[in-house]
Structures are given as C-alpha cells and as structure tokens.
Backbone as ProteinMPNN parsed JSONL, in Angstrom:
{"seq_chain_A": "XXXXXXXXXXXXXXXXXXXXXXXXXXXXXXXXXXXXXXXXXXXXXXXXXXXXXXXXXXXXXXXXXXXXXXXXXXXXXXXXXXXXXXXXXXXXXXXXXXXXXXXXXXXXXXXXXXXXXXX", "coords_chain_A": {"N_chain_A": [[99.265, 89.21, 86.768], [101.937, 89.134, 89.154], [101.416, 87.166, 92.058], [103.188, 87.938, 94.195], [102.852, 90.557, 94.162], [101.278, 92.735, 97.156], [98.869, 91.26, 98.17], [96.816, 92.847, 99.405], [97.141, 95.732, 98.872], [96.585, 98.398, 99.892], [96.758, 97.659, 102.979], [99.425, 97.431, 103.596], [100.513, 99.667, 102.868], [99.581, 101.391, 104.543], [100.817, 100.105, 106.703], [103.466, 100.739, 106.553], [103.411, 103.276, 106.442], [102.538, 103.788, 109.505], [105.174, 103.118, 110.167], [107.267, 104.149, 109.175], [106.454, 107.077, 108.677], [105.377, 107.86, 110.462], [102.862, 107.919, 110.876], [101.784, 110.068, 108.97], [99.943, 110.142, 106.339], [99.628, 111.5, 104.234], [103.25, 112.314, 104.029], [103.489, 109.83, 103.593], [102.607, 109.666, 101.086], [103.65, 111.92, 99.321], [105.996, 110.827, 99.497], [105.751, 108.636, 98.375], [104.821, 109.384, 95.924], [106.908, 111.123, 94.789], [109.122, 108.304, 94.403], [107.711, 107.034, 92.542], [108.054, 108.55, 90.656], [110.521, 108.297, 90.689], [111.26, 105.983, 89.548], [111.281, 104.907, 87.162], [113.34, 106.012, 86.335], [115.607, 104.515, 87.846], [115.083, 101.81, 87.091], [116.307, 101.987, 84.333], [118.872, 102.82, 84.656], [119.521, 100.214, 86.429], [119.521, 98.767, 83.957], [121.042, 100.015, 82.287], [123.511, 98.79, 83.965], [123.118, 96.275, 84.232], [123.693, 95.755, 81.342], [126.587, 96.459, 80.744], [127.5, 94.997, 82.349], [128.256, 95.661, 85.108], [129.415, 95.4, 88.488], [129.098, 97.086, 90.447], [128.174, 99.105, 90.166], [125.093, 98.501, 89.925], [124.87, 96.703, 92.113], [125.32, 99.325, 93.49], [122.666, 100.407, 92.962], [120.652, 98.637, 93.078], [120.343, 98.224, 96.028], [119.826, 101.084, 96.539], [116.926, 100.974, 95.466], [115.713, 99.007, 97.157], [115.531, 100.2, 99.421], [113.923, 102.33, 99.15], [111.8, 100.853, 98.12], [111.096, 99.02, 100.538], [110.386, 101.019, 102.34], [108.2, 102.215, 101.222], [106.473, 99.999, 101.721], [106.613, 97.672, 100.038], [107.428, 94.606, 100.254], [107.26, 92.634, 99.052], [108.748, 92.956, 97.137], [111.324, 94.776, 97.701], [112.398, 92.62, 99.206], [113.279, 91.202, 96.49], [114.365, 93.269, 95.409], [116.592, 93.058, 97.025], [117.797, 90.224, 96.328], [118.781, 90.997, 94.152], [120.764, 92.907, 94.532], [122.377, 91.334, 96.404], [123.111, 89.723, 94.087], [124.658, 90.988, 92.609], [126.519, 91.737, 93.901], [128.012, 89.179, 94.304], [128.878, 89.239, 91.828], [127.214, 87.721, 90.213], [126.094, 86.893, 87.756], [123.849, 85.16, 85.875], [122.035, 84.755, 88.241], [121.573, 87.39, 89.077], [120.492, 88.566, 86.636], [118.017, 86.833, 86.606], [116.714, 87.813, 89.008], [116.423, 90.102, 88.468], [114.951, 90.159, 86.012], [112.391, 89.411, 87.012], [111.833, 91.52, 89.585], [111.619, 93.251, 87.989], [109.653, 93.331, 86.472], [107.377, 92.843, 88.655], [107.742, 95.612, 89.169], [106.723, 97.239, 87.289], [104.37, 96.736, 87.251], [103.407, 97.509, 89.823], [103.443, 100.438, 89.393], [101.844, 100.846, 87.62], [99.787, 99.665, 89.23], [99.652, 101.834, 91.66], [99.747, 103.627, 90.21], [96.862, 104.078, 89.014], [95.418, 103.919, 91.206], [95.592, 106.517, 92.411], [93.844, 107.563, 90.711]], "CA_chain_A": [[100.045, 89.952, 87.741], [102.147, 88.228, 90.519], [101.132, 87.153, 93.732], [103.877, 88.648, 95.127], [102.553, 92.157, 94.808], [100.67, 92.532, 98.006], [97.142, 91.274, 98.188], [96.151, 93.883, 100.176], [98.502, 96.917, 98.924], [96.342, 99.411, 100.949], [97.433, 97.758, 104.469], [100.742, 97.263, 103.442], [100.555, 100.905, 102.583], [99.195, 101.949, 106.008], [102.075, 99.931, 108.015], [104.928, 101.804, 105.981], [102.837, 104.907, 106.922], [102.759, 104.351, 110.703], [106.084, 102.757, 110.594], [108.487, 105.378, 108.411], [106.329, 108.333, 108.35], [104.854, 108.553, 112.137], [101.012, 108.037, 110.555], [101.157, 110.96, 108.006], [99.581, 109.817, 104.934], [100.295, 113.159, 103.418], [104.175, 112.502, 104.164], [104.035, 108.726, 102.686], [102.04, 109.81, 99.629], [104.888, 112.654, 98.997], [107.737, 110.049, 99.057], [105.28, 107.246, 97.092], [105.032, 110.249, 94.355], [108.508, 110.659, 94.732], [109.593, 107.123, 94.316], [107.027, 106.392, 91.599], [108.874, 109.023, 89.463], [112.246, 108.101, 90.794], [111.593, 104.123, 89.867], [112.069, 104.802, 85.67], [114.942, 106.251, 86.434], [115.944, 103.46, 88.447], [115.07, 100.863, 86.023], [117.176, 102.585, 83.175], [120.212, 102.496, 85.636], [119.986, 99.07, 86.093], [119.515, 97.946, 82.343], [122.58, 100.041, 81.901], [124.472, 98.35, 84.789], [123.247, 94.871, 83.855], [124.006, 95.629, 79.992], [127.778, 96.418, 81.09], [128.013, 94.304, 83.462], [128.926, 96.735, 86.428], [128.42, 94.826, 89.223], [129.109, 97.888, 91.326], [126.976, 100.4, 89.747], [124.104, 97.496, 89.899], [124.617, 97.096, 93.694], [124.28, 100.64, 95.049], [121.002, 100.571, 92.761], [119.532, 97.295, 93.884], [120.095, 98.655, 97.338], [118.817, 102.367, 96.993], [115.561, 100.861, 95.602], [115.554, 97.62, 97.868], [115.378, 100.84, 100.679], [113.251, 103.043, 98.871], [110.749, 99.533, 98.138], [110.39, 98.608, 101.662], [110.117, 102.488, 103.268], [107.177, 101.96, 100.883], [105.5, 98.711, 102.055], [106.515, 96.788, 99.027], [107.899, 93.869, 100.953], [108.058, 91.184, 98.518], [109.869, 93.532, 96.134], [112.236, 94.64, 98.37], [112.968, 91.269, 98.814], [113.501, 90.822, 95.144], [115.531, 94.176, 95.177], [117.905, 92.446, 97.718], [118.452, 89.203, 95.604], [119.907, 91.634, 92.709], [121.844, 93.775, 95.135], [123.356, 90.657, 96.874], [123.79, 88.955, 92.677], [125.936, 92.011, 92.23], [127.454, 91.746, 94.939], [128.746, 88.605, 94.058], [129.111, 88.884, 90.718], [126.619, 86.48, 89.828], [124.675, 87.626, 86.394], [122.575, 84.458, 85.596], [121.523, 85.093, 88.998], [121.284, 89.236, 88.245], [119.377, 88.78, 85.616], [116.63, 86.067, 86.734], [116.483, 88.645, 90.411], [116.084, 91.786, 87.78], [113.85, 90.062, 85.644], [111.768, 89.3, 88.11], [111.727, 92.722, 89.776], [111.543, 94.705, 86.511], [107.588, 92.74, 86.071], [106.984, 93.572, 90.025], [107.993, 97.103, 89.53], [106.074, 97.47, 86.181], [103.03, 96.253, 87.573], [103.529, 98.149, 90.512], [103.414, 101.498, 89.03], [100.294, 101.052, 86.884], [98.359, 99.926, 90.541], [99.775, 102.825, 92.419], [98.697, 105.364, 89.306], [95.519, 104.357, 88.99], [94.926, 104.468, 92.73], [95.605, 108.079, 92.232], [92.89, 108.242, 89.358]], "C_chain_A": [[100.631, 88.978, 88.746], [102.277, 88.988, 91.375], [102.184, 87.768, 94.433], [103.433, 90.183, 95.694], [101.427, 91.733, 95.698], [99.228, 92.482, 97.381], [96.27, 92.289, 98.946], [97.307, 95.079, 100.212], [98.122, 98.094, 99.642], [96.765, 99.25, 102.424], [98.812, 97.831, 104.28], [101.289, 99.033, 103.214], [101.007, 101.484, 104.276], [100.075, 101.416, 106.571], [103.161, 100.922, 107.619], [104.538, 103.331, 106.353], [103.273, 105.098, 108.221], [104.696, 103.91, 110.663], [107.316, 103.9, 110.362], [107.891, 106.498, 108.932], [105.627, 108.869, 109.744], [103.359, 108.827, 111.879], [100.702, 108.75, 109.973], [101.442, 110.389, 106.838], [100.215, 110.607, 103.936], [101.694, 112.955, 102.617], [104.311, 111.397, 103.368], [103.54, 108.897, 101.464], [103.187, 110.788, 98.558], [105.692, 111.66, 98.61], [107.059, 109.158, 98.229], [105.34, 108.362, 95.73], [106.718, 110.264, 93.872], [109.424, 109.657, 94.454], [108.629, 106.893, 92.626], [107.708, 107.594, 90.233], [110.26, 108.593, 89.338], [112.705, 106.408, 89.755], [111.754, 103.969, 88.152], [113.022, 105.127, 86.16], [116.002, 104.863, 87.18], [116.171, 102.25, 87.264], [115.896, 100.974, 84.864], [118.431, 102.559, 83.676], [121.101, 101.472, 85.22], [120.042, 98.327, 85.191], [120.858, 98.454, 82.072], [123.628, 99.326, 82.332], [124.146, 96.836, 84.23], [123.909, 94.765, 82.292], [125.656, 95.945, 79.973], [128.298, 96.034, 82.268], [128.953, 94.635, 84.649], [128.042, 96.142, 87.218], [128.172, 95.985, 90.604], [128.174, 98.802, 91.414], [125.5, 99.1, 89.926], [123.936, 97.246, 91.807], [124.107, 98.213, 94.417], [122.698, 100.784, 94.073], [119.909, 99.944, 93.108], [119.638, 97.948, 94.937], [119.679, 99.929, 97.42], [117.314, 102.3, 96.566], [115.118, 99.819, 96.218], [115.042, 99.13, 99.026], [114.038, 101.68, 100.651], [111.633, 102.001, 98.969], [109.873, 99.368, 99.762], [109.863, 100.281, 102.652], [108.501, 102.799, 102.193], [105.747, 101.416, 101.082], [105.474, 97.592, 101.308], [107.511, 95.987, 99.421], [108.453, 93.358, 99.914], [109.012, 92.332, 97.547], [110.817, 94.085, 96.341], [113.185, 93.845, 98.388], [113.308, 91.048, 97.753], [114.8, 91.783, 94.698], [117.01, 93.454, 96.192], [119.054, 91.454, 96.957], [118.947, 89.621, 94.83], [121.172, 92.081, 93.708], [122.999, 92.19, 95.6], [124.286, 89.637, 95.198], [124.64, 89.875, 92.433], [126.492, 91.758, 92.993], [128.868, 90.381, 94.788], [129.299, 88.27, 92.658], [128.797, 88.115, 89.753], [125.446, 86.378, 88.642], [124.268, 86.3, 85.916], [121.966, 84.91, 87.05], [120.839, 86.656, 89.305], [120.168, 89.226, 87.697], [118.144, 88.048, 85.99], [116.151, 86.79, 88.122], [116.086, 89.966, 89.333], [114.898, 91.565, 86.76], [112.402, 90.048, 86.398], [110.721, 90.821, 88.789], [111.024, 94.002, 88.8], [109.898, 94.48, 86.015], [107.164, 93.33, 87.102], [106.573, 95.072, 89.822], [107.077, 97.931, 88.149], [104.636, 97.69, 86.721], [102.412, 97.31, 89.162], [103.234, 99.741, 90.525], [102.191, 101.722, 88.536], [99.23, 101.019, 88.239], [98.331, 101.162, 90.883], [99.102, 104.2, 91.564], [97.334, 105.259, 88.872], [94.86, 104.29, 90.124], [94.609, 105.709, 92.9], [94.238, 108.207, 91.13], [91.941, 108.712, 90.361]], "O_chain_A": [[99.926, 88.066, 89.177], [102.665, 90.116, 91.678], [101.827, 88.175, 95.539], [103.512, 90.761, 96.778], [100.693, 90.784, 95.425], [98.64, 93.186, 96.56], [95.04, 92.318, 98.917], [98.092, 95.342, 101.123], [99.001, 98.851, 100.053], [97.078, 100.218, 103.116], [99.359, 98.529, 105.133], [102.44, 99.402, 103.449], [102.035, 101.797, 104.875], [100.553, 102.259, 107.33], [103.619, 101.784, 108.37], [105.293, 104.292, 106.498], [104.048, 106.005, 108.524], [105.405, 104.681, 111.311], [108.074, 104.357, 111.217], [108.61, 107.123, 109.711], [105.398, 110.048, 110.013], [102.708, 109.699, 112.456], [99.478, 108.82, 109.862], [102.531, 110.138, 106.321], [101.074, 110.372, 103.086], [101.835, 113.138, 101.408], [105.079, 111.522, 102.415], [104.08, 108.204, 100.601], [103.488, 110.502, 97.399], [106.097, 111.589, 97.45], [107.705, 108.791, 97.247], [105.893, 108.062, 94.672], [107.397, 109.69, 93.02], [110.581, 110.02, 94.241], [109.288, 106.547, 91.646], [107.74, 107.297, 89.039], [110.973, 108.518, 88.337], [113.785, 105.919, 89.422], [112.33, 102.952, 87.764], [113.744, 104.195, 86.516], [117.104, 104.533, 86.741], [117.231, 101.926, 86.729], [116.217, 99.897, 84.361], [119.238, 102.154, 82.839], [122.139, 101.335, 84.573], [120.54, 97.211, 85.339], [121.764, 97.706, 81.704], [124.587, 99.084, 81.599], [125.117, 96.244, 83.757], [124.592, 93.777, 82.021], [126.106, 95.569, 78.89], [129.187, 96.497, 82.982], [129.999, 94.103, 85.023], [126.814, 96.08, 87.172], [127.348, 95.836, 91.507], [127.527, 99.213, 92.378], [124.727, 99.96, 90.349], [122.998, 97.613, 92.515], [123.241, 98.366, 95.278], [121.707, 101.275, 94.613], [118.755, 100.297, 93.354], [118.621, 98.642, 94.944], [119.05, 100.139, 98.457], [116.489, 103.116, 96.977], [113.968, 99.522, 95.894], [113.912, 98.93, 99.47], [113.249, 101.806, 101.587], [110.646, 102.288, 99.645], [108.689, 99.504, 100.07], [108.996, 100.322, 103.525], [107.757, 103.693, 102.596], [104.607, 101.83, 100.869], [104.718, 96.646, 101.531], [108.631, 96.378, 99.092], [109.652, 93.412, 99.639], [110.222, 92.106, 97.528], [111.566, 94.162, 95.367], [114.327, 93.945, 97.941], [114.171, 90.199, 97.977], [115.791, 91.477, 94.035], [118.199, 93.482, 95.873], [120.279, 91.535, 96.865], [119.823, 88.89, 94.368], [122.318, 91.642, 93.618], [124.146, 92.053, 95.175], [125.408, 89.135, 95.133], [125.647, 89.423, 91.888], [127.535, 91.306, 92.521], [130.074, 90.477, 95.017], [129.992, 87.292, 92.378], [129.467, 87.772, 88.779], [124.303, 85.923, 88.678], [124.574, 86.533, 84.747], [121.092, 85.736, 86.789], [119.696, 86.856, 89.717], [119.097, 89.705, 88.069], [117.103, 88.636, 85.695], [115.058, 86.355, 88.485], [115.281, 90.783, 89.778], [114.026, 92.414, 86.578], [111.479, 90.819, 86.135], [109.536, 91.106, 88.616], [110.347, 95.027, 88.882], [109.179, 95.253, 85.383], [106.533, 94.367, 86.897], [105.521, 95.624, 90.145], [106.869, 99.144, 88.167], [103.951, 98.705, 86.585], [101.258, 97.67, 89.395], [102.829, 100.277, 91.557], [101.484, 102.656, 88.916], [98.29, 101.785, 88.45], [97.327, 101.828, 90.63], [98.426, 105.177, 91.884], [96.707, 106.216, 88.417], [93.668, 104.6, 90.113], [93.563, 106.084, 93.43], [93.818, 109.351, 90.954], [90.936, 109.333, 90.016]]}, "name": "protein", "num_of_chains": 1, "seq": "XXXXXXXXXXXXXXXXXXXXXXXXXXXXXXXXXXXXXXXXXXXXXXXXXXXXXXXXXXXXXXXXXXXXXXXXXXXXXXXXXXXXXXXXXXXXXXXXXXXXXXXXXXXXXXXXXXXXXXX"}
C-alpha cells in the first residue's frame, strides 16, 4: 500500500469532520458513503477521458474528486487529484497518465480501507 494514504486515516477523518461537517460524524459518514459509491463512477469517467484524450472532460473530473478527496481528509490524494486536473489542464498526457496512475492505486486502496472500516 502507499505511504501516501494517511497513516493515521482515523484523525485525518476527524479533521474533515470538524472542518466540513461542523463535528457531525453522522453527516461526514453520509457524504464518505456517498463518495465511496460515487468514486467507481469517477474512475470509469476518467479511463474514458484519458482513453480519448479529452482533456476537458478529464479536468472537471480531476477537480470534482480532487474536492470531493479533500472534503474527505484524503490529503495526499487530493493532491494527486490536482496533478491530473492541472495535466489536463495543460494538455499534458505522459504527465495525465503517471498523476492517474498514481491516483487510480490511492483510490483503489482507499476504498477497500474505508469498507472494511465499516465491517
């Protein structure tokens, strides 16, 4: 797994709690369910957008899960969602792709913690 995903994904949890949601767990567990279904869909997006090289359609997706990421707590992957959004942005697919590869392990790995947290 990489170090990037937080070493401590329960505090990182709890700041995005008090910070977005005003300290209801309840409210960030809603939008983490919410996101954790939304984030295939996401991923399928951007394989389409990277596989036709739409750097437009690839931007607003890096950036609605770069927003969705950090209103999360998932910093570094945020961060990772940025470096795609800004490789679209410039049009820059070796750069795309080694920011989506990247991401697409994060966000993999990411999903399996968060659902067996729930177990």
């Amino acid at each position: 797994m990489n170090t990037a995903l937080a070493p401590d994904l329960a505090a990182c949890q709890q700041a995005a709690t008090d910070r977005y949601f005003k300290g209801s767990a309840s409210l960030y567990q809603a939008f983490l369910k919410a996101g954790m279904a939304q984030f295939p869909n996401d991923v399928a997006a951007i394989e389409m957008a990277m596989a036709s090289q739409d750097s437009a359609a690839l931007r607003r997706q890096a950036h609605s899960l770069k927003t969705a990421l950090g209103m999360l707590g998932f910093e570094a992957q945020k961060q990772q969602a940025l470096k795609l959004e800004l490789a679209a942005f410039e049009g820059d697919w070796p750069a795309a792709t080694m920011a989506w590869h990247s991401l697409a392990h994060d966000l993999t790995h990411l999903i399996g913690i968060v659902q067996a947290q729930a177990v």
